[in-house]
TITORVEX-557140 format. One record per residue (C-alpha): residue in three letters; residue number from 1; x, y, z. Coordinates in steps of 0.25 Angstrom, whole numbers, plus 5000, padded with zeros to 4 digits. Each point is the difference from the previous one (the first is absolute). Layout:
BEGIN
{"ALA" NUM {X Y Z}}
...
// end
This chain:
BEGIN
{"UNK" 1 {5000 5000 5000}}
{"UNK" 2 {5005 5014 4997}}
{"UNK" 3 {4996 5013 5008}}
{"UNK" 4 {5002 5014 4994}}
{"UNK" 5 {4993 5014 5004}}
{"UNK" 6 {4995 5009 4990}}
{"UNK" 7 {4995 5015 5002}}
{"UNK" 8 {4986 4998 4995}}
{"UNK" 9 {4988 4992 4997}}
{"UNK" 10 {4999 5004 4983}}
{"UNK" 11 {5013 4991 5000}}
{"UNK" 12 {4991 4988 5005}}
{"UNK" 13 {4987 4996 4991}}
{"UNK" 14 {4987 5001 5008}}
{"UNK" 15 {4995 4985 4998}}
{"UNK" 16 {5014 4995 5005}}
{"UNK" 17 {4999 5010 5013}}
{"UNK" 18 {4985 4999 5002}}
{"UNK" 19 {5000 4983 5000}}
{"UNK" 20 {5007 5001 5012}}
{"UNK" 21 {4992 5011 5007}}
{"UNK" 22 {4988 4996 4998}}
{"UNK" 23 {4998 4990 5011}}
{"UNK" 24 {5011 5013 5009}}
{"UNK" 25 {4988 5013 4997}}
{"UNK" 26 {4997 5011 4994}}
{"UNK" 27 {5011 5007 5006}}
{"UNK" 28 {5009 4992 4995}}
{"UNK" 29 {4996 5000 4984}}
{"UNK" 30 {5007 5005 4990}}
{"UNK" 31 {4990 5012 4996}}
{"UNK" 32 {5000 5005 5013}}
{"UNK" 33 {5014 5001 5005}}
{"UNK" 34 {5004 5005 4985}}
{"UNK" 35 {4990 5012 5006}}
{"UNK" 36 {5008 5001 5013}}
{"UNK" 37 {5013 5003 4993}}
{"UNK" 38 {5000 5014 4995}}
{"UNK" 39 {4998 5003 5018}}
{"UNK" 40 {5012 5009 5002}}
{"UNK" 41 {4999 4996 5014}}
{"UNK" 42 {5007 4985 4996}}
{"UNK" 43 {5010 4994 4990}}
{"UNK" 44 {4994 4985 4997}}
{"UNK" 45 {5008 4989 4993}}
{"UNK" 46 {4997 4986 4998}}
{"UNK" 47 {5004 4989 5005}}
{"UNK" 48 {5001 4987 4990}}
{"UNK" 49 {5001 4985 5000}}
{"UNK" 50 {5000 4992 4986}}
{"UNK" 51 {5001 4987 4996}}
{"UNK" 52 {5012 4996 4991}}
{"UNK" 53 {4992 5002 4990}}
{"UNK" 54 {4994 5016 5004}}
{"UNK" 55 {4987 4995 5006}}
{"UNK" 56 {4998 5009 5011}}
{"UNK" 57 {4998 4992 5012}}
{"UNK" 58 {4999 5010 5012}}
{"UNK" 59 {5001 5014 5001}}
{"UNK" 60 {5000 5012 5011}}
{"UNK" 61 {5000 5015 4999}}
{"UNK" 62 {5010 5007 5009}}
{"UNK" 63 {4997 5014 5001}}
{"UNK" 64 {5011 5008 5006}}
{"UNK" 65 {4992 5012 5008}}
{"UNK" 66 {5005 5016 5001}}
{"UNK" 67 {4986 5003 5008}}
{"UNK" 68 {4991 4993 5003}}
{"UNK" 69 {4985 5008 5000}}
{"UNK" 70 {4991 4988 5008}}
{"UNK" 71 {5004 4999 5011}}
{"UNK" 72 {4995 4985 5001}}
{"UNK" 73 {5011 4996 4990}}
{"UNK" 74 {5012 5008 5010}}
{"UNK" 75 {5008 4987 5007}}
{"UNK" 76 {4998 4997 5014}}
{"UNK" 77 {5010 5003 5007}}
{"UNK" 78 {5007 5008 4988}}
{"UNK" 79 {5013 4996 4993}}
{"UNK" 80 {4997 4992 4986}}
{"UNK" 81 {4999 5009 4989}}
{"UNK" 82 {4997 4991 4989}}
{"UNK" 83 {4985 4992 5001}}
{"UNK" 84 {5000 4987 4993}}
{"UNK" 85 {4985 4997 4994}}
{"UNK" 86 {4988 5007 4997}}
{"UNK" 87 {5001 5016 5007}}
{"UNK" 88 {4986 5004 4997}}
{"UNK" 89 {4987 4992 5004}}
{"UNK" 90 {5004 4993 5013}}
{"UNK" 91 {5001 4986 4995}}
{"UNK" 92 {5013 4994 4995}}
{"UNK" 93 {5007 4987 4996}}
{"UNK" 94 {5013 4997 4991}}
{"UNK" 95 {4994 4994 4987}}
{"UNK" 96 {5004 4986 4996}}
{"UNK" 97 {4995 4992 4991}}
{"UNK" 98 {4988 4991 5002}}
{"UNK" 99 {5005 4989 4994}}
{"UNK" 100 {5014 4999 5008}}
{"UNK" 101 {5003 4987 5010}}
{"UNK" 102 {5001 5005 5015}}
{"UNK" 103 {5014 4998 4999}}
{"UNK" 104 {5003 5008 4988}}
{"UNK" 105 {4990 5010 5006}}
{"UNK" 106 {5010 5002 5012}}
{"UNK" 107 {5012 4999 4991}}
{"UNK" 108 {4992 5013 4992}}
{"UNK" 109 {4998 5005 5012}}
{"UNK" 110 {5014 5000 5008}}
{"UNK" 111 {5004 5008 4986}}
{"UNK" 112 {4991 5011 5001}}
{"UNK" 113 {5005 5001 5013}}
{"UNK" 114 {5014 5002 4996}}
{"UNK" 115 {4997 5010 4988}}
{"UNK" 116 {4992 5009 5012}}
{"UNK" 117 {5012 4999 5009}}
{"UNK" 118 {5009 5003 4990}}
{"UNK" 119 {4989 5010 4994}}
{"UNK" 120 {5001 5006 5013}}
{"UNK" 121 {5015 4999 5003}}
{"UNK" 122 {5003 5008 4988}}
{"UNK" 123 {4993 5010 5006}}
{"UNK" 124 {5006 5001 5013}}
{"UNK" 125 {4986 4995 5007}}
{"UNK" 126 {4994 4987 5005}}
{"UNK" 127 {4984 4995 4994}}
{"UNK" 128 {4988 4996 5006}}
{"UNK" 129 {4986 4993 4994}}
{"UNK" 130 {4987 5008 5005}}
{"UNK" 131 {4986 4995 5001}}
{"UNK" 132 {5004 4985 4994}}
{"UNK" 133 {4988 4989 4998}}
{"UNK" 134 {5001 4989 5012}}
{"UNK" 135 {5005 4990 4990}}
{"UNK" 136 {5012 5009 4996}}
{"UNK" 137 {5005 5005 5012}}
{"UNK" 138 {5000 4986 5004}}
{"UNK" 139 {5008 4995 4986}}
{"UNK" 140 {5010 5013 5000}}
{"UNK" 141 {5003 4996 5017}}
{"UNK" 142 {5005 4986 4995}}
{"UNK" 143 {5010 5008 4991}}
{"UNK" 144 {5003 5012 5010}}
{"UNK" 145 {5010 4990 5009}}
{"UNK" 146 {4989 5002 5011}}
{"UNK" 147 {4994 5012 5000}}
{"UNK" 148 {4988 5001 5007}}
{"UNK" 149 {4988 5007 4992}}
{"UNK" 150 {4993 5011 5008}}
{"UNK" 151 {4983 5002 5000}}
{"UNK" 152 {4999 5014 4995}}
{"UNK" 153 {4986 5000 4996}}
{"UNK" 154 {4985 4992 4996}}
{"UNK" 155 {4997 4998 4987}}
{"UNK" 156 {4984 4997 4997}}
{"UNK" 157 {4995 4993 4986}}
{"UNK" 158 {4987 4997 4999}}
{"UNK" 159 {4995 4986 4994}}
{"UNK" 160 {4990 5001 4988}}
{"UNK" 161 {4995 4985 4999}}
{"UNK" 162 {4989 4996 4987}}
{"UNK" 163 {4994 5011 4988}}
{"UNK" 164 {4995 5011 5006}}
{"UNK" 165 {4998 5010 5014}}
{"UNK" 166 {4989 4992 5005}}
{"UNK" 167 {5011 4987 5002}}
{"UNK" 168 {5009 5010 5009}}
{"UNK" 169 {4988 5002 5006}}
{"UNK" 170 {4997 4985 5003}}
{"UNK" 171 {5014 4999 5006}}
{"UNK" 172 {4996 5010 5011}}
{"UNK" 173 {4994 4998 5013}}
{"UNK" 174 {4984 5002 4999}}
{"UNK" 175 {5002 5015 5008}}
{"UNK" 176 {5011 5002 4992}}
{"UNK" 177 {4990 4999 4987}}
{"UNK" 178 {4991 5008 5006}}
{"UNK" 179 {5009 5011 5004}}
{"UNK" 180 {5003 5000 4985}}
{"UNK" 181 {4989 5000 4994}}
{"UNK" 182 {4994 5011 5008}}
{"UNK" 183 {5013 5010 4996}}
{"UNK" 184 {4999 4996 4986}}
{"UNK" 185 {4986 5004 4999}}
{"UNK" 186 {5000 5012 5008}}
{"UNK" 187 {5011 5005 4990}}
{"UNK" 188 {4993 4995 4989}}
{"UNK" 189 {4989 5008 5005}}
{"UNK" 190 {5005 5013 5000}}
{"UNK" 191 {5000 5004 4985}}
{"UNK" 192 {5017 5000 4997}}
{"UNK" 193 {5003 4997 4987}}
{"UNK" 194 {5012 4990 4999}}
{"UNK" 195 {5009 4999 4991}}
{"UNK" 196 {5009 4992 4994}}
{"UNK" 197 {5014 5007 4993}}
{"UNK" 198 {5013 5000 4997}}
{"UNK" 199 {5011 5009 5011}}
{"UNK" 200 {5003 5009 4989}}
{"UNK" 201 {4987 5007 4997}}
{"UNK" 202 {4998 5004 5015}}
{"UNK" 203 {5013 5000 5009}}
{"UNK" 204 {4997 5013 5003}}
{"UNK" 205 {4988 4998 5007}}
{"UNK" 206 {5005 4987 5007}}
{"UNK" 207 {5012 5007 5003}}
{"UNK" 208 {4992 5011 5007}}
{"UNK" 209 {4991 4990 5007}}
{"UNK" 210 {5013 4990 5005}}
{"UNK" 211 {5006 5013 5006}}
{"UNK" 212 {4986 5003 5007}}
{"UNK" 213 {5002 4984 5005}}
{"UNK" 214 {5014 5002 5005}}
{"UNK" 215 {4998 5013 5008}}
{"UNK" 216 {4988 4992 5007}}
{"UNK" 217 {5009 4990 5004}}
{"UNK" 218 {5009 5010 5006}}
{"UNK" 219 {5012 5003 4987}}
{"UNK" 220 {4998 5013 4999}}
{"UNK" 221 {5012 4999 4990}}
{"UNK" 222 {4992 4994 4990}}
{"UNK" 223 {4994 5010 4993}}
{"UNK" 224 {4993 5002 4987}}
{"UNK" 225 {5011 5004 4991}}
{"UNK" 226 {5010 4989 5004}}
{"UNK" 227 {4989 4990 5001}}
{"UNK" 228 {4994 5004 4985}}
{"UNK" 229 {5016 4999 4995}}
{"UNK" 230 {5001 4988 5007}}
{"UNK" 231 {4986 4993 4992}}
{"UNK" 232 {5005 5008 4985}}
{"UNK" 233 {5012 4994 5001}}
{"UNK" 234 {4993 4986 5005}}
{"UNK" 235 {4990 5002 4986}}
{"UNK" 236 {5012 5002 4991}}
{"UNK" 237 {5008 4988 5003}}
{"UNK" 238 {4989 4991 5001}}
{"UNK" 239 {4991 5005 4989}}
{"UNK" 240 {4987 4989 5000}}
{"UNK" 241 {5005 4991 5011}}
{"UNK" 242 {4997 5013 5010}}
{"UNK" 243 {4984 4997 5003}}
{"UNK" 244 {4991 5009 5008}}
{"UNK" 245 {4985 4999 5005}}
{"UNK" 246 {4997 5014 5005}}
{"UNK" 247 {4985 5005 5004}}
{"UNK" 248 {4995 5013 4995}}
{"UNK" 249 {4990 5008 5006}}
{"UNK" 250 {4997 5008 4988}}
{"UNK" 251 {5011 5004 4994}}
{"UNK" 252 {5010 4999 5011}}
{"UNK" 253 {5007 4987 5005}}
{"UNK" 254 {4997 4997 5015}}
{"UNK" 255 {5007 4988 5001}}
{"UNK" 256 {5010 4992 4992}}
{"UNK" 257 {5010 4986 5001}}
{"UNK" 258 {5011 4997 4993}}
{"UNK" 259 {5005 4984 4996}}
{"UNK" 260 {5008 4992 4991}}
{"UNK" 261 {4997 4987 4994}}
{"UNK" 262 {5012 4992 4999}}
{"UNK" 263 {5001 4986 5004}}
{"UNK" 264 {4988 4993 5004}}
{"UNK" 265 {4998 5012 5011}}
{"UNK" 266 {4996 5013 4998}}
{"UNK" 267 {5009 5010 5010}}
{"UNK" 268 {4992 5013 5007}}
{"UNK" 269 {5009 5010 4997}}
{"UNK" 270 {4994 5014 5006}}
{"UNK" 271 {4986 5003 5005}}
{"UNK" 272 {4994 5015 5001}}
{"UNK" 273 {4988 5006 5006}}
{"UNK" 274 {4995 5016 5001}}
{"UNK" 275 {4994 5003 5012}}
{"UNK" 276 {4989 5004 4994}}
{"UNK" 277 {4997 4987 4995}}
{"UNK" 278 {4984 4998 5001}}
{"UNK" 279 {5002 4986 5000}}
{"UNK" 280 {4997 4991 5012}}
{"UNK" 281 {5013 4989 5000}}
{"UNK" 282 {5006 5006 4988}}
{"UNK" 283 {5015 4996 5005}}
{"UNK" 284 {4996 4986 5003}}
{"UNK" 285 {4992 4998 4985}}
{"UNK" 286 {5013 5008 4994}}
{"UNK" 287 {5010 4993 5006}}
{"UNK" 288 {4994 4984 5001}}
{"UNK" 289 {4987 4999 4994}}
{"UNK" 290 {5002 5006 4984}}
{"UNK" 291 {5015 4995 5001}}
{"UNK" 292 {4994 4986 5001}}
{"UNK" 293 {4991 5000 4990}}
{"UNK" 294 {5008 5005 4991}}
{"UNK" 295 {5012 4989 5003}}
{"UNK" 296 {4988 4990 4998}}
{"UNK" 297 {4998 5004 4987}}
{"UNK" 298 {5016 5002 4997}}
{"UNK" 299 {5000 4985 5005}}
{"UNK" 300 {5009 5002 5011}}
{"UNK" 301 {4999 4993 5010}}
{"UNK" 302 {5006 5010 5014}}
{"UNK" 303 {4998 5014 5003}}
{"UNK" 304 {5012 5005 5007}}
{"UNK" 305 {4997 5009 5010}}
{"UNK" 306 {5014 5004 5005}}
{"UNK" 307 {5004 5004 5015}}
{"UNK" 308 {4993 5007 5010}}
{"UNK" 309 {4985 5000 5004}}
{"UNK" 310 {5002 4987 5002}}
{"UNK" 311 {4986 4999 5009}}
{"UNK" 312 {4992 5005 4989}}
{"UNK" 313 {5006 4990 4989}}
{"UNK" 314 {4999 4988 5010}}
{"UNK" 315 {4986 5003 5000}}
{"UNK" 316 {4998 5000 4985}}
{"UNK" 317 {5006 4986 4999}}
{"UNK" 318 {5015 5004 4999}}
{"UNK" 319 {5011 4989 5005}}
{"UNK" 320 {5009 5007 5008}}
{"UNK" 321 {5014 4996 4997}}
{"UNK" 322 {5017 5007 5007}}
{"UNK" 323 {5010 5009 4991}}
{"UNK" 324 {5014 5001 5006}}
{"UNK" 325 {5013 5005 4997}}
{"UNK" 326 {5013 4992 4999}}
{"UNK" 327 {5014 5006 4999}}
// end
């Protein structure tokens, strides 16, 4: 097997990238981290293992950070400056290739250590893996010479058994239905139009209605301008793949979600709603309810509902599974 590092993802074709992160996430395909590399904030590279003959076995972006914005992807306690993995999303994993034998997975594996070490050496710095899956903290901790991975995080995916809304409804508890039902009507009731539509004809308004989102969670640094940037940049290097359901109240959106279908799961990316929003249980039919339907008729199989709120998403049928970080 052969390792090299290349500067970016146009020098490795998508199909070849994207077999292997496809079972990893969204925030590991190729579309999106070719989106994340114009950030000034980073310098990514990219980590390779081929087979003798150039198949690309397993991969990794390493990402050597200047500053970091978020302050949920700054290492705890600081010191490594280069981040192995996915840097965007809160769900990471090296990519390997399905169809490896555990034992060539582990060799792939202990040689995307080595490129990162000496990604990271080269730079005068140590790295670290944030916000890795269960299943690849505990692969990469047999090739870290016992290094112990760290719960950072709870990560909620919600299961979306049979055809349609009404057989994630069936997997519920009886008061859970109930409680469903009852939001989902009351919302229906109260004359929103929704809407189905691609990012780029109205990041403007989701960006004003995210920021309106972050401030009521206490961010008062997320405001409209950065938030609106953050969601045009979003639509640009995702194009059609950037799906939003928004509800209107006339002519103004009141609430809006944000989700990719890639894989057989559909990821929530961002949620909004204006605090004017008529609408009883709007956040709940943004953010669960229409994203379900339309992963039904995607085909997916999983809506992921990322970290946080975790309550709220257990409620709604979501299995509740640990992040960590290893270094």
């Amino acid at each position: 097997m052969k390792t090299r590092i290349v500067g970016t993802l146009h020098e490795v074709p998508e199909p070849d990238w994207d077999r292997l992160a496809r079972p990893a996430g969204l925030y590991l395909s190729h579309r999106w981290l070719l989106g994340q590399e114009p950030d000034p904030t980073a310098t990514p590279s990219y980590a390779l293992v081929t087979d003798d003959d150039g198949t690309l076995l397993a991969a990794a972006p390493l990402y050597l950070v200047h500053s970091e914005p978020n302050d949920f992807y700054v290492p705890d306690p600081p010191g490594p400056r280069v981040l192995a993995g996915a840097r965007r999303g809160y769900h990471n994993a090296p990519l390997t290739h399905p169809g490896l034998t555990p034992a060539r997975r582990t060799a792939c594996l202990a040689l995307l250590r080595d490129c990162a070490r000496a990604h990271a050496e080269r730079h005068g710095t140590t790295h670290w893996w944030p916000y890795l899956t269960e299943a690849a903290a505990g692969r990469l901790a047999e090739v870290y010479e016992g290094a112990v991975p760290r719960h950072v995080e709870d990560d909620a995916t919600i299961p979306l058994p049979g055809n349609g809304f009404e057989d994630y409804l069936a997997s519920l508890p009886s008061k859970r239905r109930v409680a469903i039902r009852h939001e989902r009507a009351a919302f229906q009731a109260s004359g929103l139009t929704v809407r189905h539509e691609p990012l780029s004809t109205c990041y403007r308004e989701a960006g004003a209605l995210l920021a309106a989102l972050q401030h009521a969670h206490g961010h008062p640094g997320d405001d409209t301008d950065p938030m609106t940037r953050l969601l045009g940049e979003q639509a640009e290097a995702m194009g059609e793949q950037a799906h939003v359901t928004a509800a209107y109240d006339g002519r103004h959106m009141a609430a809006f979600s944000l989700y990719y279908h890639f894989g057989d799961t559909t990821w929530l990316r961002a949620c909004g709603t204006a605090p004017s929003c008529p609408a009883p249980f709007a956040y709940f039919n943004l953010t669960y309810y229409l994203p379900i339907e339309a992963a039904y008729r995607h085909g997916t199989t999983a809506l992921h509902a990322g970290m946080k709120t975790i309550q709220a998403k257990r409620l709604r049928g979501a299995r509740i599974t640990a992040l960590f970080d290893l270094r």
